[in-house]
C-alpha positions as protocol buffer text, in pm:
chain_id: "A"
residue {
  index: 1
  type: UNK
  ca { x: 18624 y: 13143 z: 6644 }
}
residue {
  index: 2
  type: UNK
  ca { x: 18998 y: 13189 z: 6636 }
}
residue {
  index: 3
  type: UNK
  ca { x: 18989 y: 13541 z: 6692 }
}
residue {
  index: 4
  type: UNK
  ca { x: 18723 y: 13536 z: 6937 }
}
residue {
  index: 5
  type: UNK
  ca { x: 18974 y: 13341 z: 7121 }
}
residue {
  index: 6
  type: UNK
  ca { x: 19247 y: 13552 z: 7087 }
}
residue {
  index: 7
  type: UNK
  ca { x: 19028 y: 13793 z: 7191 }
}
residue {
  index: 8
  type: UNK
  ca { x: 18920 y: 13649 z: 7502 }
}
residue {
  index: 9
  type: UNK
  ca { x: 19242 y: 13557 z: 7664 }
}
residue {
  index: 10
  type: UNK
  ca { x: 19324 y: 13936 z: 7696 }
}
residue {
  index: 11
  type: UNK
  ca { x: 19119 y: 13993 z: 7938 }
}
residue {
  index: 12
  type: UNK
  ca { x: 18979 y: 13623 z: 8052 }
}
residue {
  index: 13
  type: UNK
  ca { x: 19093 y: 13290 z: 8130 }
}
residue {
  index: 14
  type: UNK
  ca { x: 18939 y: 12963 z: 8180 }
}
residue {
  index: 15
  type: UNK
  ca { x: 18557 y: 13002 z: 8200 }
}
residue {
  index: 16
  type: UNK
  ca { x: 18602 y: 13346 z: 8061 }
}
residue {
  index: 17
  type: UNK
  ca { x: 18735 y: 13269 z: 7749 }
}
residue {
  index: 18
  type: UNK
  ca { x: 18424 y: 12991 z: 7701 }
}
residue {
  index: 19
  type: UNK
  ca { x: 18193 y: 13266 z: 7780 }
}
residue {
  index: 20
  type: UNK
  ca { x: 18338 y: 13474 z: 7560 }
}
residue {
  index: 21
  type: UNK
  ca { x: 18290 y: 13243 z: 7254 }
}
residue {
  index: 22
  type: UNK
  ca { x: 17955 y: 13182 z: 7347 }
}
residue {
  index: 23
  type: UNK
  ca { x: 17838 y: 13556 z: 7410 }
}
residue {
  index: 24
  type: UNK
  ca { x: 18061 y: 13586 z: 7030 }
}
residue {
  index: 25
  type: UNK
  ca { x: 17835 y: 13296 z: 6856 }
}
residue {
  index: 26
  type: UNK
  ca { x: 17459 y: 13448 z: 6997 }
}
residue {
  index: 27
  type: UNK
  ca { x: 17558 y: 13801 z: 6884 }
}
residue {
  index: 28
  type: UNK
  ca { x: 17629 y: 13674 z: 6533 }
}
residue {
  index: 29
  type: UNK
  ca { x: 17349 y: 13417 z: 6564 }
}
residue {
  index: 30
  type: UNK
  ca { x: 17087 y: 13691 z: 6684 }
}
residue {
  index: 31
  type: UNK
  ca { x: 17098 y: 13808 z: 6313 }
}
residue {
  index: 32
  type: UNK
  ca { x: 16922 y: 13519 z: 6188 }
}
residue {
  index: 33
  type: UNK
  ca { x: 16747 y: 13394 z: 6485 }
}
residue {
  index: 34
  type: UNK
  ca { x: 16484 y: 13581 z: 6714 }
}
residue {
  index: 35
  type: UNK
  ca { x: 16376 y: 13297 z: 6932 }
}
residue {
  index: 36
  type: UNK
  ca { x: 16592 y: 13290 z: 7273 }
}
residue {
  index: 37
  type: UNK
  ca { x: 16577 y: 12969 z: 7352 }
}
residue {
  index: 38
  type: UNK
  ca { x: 16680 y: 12845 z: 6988 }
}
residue {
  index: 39
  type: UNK
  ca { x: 16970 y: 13089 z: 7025 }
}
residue {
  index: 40
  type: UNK
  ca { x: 17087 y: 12990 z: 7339 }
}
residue {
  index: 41
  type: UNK
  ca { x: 17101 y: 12628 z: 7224 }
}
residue {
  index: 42
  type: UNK
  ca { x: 17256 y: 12657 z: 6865 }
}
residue {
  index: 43
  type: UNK
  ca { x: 17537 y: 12927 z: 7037 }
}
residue {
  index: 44
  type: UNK
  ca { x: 17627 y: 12629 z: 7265 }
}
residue {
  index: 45
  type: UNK
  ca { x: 17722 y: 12436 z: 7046 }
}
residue {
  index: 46
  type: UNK
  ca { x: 18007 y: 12649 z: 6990 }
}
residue {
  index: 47
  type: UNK
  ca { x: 18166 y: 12488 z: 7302 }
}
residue {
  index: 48
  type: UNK
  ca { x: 18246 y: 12101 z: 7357 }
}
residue {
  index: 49
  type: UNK
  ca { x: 17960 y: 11936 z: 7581 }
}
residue {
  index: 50
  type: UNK
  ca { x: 18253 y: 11880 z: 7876 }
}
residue {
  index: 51
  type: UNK
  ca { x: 18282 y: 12263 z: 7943 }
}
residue {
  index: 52
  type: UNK
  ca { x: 18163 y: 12374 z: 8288 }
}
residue {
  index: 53
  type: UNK
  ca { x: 18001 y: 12707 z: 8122 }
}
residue {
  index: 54
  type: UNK
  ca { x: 17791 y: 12444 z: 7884 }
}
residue {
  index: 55
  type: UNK
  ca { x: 17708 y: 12257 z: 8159 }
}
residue {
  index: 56
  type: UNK
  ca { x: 17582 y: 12571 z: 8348 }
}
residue {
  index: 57
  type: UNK
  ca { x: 17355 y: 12640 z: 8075 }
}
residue {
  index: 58
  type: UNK
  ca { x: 17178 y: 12307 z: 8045 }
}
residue {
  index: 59
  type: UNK
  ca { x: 17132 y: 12316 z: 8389 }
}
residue {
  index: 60
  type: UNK
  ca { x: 16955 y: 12670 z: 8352 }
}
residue {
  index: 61
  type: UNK
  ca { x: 16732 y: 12528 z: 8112 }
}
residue {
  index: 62
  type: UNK
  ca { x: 16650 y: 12249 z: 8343 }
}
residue {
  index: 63
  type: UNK
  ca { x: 16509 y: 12463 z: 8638 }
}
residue {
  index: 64
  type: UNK
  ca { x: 16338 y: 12663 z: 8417 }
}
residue {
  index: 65
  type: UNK
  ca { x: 16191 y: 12351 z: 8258 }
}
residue {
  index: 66
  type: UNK
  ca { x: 16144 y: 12192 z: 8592 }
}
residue {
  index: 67
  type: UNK
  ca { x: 15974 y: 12515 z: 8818 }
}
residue {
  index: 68
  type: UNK
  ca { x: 15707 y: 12750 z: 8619 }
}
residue {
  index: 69
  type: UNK
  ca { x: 15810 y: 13037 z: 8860 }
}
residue {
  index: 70
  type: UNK
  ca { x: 16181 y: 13127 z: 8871 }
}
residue {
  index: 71
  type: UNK
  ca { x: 16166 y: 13152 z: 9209 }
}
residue {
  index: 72
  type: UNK
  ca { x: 16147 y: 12821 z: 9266 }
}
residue {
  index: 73
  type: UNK
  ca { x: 16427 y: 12742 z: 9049 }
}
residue {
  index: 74
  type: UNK
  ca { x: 16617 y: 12971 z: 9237 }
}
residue {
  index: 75
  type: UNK
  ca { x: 16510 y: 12785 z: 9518 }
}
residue {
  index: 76
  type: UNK
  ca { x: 16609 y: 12451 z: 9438 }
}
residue {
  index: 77
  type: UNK
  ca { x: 16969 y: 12577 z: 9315 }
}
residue {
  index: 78
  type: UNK
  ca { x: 16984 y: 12759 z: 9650 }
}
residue {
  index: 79
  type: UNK
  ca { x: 16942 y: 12369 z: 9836 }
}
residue {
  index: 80
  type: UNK
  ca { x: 17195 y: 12196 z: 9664 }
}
């Protein structure tokens, strides 16, 4: 994780640099693990539950859990 990091703050800050450990740990996870869902979740937990980019996630997987078309979710993020 160090060097994806490292790597990162070249070009990111903030945000960026969570993203970028995230988009690191599913790219190495996507070896093992073919299921999307699985992968998105066991990739997050590469970053601390407080991190805005986490949070964003979750909340993804909430609409989609919540609305069986997405574009109702997109609807109900669009009202708030």
């Amino acid at each position: 994780m160090e060097y994806t990091i490292i790597d990162g703050s070249t070009a990111h800050q903030g945000v960026g640099i969570d993203g970028e450990i995230f988009l690191a740990s599913m790219v190495a996870n996507a070896f093992e693990i073919s299921n999307i869902q699985t992968l998105i979740r066991l990739s997050l937990k590469m970053l601390p539950k407080a991190i805005e980019y986490r949070k964003f996630i979750e909340k993804c997987f909430e609409i989609d859990k919540n609305h069986s078309k997405w574009r109702e979710g997109r609807a109900s993020v669009l009202k708030h």
